[in-house]
C-alpha positions in Angstrom: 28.9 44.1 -63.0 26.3 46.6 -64.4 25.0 48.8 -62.2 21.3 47.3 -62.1 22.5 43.6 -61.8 20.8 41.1 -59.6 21.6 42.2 -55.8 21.6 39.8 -52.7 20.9 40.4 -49.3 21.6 38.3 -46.2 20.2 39.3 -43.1 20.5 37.4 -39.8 17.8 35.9 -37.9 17.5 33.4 -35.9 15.2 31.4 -33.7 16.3 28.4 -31.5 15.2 25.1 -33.6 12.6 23.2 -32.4 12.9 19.7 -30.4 12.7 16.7 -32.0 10.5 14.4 -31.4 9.7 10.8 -31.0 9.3 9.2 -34.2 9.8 12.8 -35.9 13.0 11.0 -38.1 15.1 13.0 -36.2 18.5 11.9 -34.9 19.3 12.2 -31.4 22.6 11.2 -29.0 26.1 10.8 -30.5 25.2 10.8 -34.3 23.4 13.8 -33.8 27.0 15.3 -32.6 28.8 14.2 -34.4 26.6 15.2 -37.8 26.3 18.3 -36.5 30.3 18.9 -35.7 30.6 17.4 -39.2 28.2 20.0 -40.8 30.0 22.7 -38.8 33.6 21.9 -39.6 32.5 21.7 -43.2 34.0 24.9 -45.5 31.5 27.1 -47.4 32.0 26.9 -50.8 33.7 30.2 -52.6 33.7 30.5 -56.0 32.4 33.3 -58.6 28.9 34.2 -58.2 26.4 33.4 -60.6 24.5 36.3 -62.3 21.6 35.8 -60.7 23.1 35.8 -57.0 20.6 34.6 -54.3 19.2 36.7 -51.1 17.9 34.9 -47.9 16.5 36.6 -44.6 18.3 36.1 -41.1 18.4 38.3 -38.0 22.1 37.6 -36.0 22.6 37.9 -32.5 19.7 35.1 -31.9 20.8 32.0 -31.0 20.9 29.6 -34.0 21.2 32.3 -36.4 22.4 32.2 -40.3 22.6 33.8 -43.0 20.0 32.4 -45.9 19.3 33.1 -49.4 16.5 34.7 -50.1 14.9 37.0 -53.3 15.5 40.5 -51.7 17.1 43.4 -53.3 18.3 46.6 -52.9 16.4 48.8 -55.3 18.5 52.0 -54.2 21.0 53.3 -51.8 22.0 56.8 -50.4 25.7 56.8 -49.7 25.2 60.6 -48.3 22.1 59.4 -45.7 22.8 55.8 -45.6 19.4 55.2 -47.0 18.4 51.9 -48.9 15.0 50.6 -50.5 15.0 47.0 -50.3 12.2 45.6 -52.9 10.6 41.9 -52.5 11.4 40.9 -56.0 9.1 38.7 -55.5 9.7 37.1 -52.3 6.2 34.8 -52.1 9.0 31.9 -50.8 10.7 34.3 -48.6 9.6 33.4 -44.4 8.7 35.9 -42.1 11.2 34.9 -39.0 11.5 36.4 -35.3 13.9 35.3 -32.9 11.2 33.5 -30.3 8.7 32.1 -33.0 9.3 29.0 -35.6 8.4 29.6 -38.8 5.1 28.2 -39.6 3.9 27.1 -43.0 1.7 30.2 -43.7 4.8 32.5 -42.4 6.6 31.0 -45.5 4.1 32.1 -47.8 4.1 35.5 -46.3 6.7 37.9 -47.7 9.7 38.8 -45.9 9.5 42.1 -44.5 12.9 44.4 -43.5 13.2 44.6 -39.7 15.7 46.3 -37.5 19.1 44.4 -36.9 18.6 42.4 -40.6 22.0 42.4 -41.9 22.4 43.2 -46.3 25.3 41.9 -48.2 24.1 42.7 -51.6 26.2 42.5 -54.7 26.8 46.1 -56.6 22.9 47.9 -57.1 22.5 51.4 -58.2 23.9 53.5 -55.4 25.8 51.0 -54.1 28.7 50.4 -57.4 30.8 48.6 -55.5 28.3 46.2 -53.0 26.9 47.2 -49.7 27.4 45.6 -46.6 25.4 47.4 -43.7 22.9 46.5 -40.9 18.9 48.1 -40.6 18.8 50.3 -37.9 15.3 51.9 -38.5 12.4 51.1 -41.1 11.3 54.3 -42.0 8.4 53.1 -44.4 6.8 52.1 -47.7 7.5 53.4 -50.7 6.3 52.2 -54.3 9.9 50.4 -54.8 9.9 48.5 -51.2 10.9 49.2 -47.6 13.2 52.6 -47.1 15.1 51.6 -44.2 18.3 53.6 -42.1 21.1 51.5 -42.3 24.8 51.7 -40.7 27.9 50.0 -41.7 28.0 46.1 -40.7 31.1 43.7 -40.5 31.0 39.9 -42.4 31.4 38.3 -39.0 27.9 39.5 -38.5 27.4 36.7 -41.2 29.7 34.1 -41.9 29.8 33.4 -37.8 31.2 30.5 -37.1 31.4 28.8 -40.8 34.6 29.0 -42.1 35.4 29.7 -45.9 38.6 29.2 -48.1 39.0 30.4 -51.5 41.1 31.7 -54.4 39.2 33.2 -57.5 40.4 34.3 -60.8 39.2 37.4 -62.0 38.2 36.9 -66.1 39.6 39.7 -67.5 36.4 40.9 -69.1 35.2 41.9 -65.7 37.6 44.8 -65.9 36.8 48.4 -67.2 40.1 49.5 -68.5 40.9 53.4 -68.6 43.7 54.4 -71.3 45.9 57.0 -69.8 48.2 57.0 -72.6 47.6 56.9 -76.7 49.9 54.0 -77.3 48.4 51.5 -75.5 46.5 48.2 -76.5 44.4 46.0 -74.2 44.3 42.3 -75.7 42.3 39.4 -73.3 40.9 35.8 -74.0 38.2 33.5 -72.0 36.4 31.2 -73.2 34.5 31.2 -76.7 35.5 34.7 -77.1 39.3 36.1 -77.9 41.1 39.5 -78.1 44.0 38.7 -80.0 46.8 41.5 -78.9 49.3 43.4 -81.3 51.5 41.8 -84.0 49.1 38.8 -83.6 50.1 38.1 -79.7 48.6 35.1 -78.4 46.9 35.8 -75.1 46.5 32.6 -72.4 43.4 32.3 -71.4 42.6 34.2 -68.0 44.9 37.0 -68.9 44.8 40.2 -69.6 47.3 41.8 -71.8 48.4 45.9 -72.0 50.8 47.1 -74.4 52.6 50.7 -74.3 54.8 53.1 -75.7 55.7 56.2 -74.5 58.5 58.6 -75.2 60.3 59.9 -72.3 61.9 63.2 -71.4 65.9 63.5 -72.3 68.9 65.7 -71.7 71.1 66.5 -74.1 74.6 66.0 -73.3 76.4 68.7 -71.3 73.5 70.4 -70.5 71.3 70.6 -67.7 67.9 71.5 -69.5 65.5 69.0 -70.9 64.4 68.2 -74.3 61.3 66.7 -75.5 62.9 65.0 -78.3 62.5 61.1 -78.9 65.9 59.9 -78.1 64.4 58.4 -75.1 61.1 55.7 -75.2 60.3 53.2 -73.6 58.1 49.9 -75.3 56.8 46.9 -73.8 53.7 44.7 -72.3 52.5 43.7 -68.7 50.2 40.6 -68.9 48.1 39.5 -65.8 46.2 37.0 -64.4 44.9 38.6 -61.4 43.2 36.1 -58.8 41.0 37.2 -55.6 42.5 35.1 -52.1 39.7 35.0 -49.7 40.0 33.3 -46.3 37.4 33.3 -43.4 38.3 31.1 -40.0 35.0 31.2 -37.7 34.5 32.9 -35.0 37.1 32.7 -32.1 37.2 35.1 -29.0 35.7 38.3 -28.1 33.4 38.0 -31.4 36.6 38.2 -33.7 37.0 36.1 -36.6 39.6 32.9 -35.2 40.8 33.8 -38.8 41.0 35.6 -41.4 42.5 36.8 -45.5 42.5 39.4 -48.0 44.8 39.5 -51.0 44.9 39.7 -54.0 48.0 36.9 -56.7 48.0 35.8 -60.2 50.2 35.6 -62.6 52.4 37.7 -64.0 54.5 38.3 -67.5 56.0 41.5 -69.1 58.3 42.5 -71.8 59.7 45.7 -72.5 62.6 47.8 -74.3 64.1 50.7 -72.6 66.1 52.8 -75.6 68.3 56.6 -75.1 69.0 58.5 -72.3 66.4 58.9 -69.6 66.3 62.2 -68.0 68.3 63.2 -64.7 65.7 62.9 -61.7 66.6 62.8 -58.0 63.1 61.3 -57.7 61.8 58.5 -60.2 59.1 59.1 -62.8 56.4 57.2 -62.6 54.0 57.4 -65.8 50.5 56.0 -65.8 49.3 54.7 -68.6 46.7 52.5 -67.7 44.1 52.0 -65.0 41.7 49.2 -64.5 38.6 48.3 -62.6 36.3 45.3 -61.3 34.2 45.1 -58.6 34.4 40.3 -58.8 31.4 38.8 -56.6 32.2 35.8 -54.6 29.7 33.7 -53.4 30.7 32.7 -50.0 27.9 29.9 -49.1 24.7 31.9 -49.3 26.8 35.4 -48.6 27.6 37.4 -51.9 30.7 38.9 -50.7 32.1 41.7 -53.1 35.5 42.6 -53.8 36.7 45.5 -55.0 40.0 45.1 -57.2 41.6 48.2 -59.1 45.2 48.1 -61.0 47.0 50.9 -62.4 49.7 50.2 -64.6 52.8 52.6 -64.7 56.1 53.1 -66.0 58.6 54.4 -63.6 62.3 55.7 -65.2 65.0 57.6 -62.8 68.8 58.0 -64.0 71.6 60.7 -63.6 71.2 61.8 -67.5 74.1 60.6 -68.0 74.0 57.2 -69.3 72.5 56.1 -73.5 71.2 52.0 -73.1 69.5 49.7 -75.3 68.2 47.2 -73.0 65.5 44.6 -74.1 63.8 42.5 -71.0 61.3 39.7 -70.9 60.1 38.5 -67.4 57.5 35.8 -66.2 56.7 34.9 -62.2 54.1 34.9 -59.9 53.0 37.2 -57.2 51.1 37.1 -53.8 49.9 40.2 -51.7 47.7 40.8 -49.1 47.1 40.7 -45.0 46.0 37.5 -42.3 44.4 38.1 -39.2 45.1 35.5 -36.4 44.4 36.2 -32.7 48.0 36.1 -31.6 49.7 38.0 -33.8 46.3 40.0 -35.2 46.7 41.6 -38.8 49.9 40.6 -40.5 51.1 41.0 -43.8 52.0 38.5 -46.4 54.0 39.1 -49.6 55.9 36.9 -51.8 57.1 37.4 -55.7 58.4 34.7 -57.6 60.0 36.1 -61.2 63.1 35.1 -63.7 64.4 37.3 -66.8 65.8 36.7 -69.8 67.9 39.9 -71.3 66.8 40.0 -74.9 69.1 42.8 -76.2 72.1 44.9 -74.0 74.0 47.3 -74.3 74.9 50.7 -72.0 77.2 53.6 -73.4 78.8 56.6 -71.5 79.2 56.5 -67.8 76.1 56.6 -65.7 73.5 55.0 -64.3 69.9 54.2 -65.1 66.5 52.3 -63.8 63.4 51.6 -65.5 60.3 49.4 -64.0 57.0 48.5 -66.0 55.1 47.7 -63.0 51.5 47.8 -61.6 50.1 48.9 -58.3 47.0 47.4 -57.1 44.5 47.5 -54.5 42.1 45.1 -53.2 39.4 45.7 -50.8 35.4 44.5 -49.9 32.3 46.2 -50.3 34.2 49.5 -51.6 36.8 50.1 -48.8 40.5 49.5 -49.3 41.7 46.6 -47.3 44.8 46.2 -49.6 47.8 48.4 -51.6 50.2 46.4 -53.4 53.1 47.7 -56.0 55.1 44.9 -58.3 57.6 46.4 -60.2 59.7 44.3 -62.0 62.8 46.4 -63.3 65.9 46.6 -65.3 69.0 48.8 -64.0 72.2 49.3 -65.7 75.5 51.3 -64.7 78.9 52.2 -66.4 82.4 53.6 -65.8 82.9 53.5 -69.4 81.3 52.4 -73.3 80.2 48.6 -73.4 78.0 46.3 -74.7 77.0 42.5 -74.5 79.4 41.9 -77.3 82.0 43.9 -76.5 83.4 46.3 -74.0 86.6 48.7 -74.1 89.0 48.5 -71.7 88.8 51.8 -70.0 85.2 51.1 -67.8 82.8 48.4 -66.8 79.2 48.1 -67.1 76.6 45.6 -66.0 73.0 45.3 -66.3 70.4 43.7 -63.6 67.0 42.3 -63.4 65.1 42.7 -60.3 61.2 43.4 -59.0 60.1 45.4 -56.0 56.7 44.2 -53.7 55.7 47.0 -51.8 52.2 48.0 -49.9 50.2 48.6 -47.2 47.4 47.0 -44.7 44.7 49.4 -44.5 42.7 49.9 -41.6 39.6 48.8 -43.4 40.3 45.4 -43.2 38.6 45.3 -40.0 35.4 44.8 -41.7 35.9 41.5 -41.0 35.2 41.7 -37.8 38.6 42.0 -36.3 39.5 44.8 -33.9 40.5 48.3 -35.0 44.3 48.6 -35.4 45.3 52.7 -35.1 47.4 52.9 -38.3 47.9 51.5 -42.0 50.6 48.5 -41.7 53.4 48.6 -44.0 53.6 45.2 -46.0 57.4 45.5 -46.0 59.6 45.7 -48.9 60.5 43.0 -50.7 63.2 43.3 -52.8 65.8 40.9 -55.3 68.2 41.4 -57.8 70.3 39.5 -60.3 72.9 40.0 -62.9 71.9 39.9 -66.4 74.9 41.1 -68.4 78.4 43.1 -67.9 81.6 43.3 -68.3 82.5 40.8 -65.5 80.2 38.1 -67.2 81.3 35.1 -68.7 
């Protein structure tokens, strides 16, 4: 979102309501329960926010607080002092709350003004790219724009308390600021009413975005140790993405902890790509860049404008013994999931899962050797511009030989074989405890998950 787009801030407040009273309308006795456990146990809504987000005034830690919309804003923020100006915008319907009064009539025609202990979840405001979530924790005055208050970092349990919120949002590929690392590549995307057709007239689903590279790759001539920078070696292909933000709140359980709670970050997934020569020898893989991508997607959790922070950078990634010439042509489609779910037993777990097939397009592997070649992307998702989330899908091609073969044909003095497969690494960061979840000592490795399956060789029928 641009950098002066319409902010929202929710603060906490609360006061306890006042008793009905006879005659008031009000309902009283069982269907008052039960209205209000129905109420309660009703999900917020999450979906993409609208442009013009909401704000709403609340104070938490009085009884009967919630967060509210109201027309607040966060004119600037110091991420050096922790400083924000938070402008009315007009807030002539905003109410002036306390915890021990009721609002009355002319309180709601009086502006709202910033107190100590309001909470702000505004969407990304200059200063504060990526969102702001943080509490008041002095009003230090008037300026011309609004109220300069001191703030400190704040938690979304402060918030959401005990709603509960479920949601999975796609990302429109628009959103994203893409960053070309390499001179051969080509960004193609669709949504609605508007199209970027990709290269050689590819058709691009809508929701998806679409990056296509070349790159030429570092090769070593044959009996010899030292490199050469001619283009015997490249590499060609695509990585298409539907990336889709998984956002999961559970209420509040124990000890002021979320009962619940998830980050991560899925979509869809589809590449193509052509690895052609002999790669160079590397005890290490090389992993090229060419591509890095940016969006900073606002949900709107009930009335909280919760921002996620989603960044992707696209690599190629080529290790062999020098050894080995292919031609190897791949396509692959699947799905992915990444990301981390808080429960109280088992606290912050992660959660990965990859479903991809290939089809081998063109194969064939000469000399003895062996090589490896991913076209993969690593991404991270987090809230409110801390990392919550690393995740690395690499789908790959690997292909080995004793002797000369191809799909066609092979001679009788070696084997050969070629295989699909994808990698789904990461990492739980420690800054997933903004939900309000207690502090775990170290980043959690997501574990690796790893598959593999034949594509062609020697030994296949």
């Amino acid at each position: 979102m641009p950098a002066l787009a319409t902010t929202a801030l929710l603060l906490a407040a609360g006061c306890s309501s006042p008793p009905s009273r006879p005659g008031s309308g009000a309902t009283t006795g069982p269907r008052a329960e039960a209205a209000t456990a129905t109420a309660t146990e009703r999900p917020l809504a999450v979906a993409a926010a609208p442009e013009d987000t909401a704000t709403a005034t609340a104070r938490p830690g009085a009884t009967g607080a919630q967060a509210q919309r109201t027309k607040l804003s966060v004119s600037s923020y110091d991420s050096g002092t922790r400083r924000a100006v938070i402008s009315p915008d007009g807030g002539a319907d905003t109410r002036s709350l306390s915890p021990s009064a009721s609002p009355s009539p002319s309180a709601s025609r009086s502006p709202r003004r910033t107190a100590v202990g309001d909470v702000i979840a505004s969407a990304p405001a200059p200063g504060a790219p990526h969102g702001l979530l943080a509490e008041v924790t002095k009003v230090i005055g008037e300026t011309a724009e609004g109220t300069e208050v001191q703030t400190e970092p704040a938690q979304l349990n402060a918030l959401l308390g005990d709603d509960t919120a479920r949601g999975s949002v796609p990302v429109a590929p628009a959103a994203f600021a893409v960053d070309e690392l390499l001179p051969d590549v080509d960004v193609s995307w669709s949504k609605t009413g508007d199209v970027r057709v990709g290269p050689e007239g590819a058709t691009v689903p809508l929701g998806s975005l679409r990056l296509d590279v070349r790159a030429d790759l570092p090769t070593t001539r044959a009996g010899t140790a030292s490199a050469s920078t001619s283009a015997a070696a490249s590499v060609s292909g695509f990585v298409q993405i539907a990336p889709r933000v998984d956002f999961r709140y559970g209420g509040e359980g124990a000890a002021a902890a979320p009962a619940s709670a998830y980050l991560g970050v899925s979509g869809d997934w589809s590449s193509g790509w052509a690895l052609t020569g002999r790669a160079d020898a590397s005890a290490t893989p090389a992993r090229i860049p060419f591509a890095t991508l940016h969006a900073d997607p606002v949900l709107q959790v009930g009335p909280v404008p919760v921002v996620v922070n989603l960044d992707l950078t696209c690599y190629l990634q080529v290790s062999g013994d020098g050894r080995i010439t292919v031609d190897v042509e791949q396509q692959v489609t699947g799905d992915f999931t990444a990301g981390g779910t808080f429960g109280p037993a088992q606290e912050w777990t992660p959660v990965s899962s990859s479903d991809m097939t290939s089809t081998p397009v063109r194969t064939s592997v000469t000399t003895a050797g062996g090589v490896k070649a991913a076209l993969g992307a690593e991404a991270s998702v987090g809230l409110y511009g801390t990392v919550g989330v690393v995740a690395d899908l690499a789908p790959y091609v690997r292909g080995e030989a004793t002797g000369t073969g191809t799909d066609d044909r092979f001679e009788a003095d070696g084997s050969w074989a070629v295989y699909g497969g994808v990698d789904l690494t990461g990492t739980l960061r420690v800054q997933l405890t903004i939900f309000g979840t207690p502090v775990f000592r170290r980043d959690i490795p997501l574990g690796a998950l790893h598959r593999e399956w034949p594509l062609a060789g020697s030994d296949t029928p």
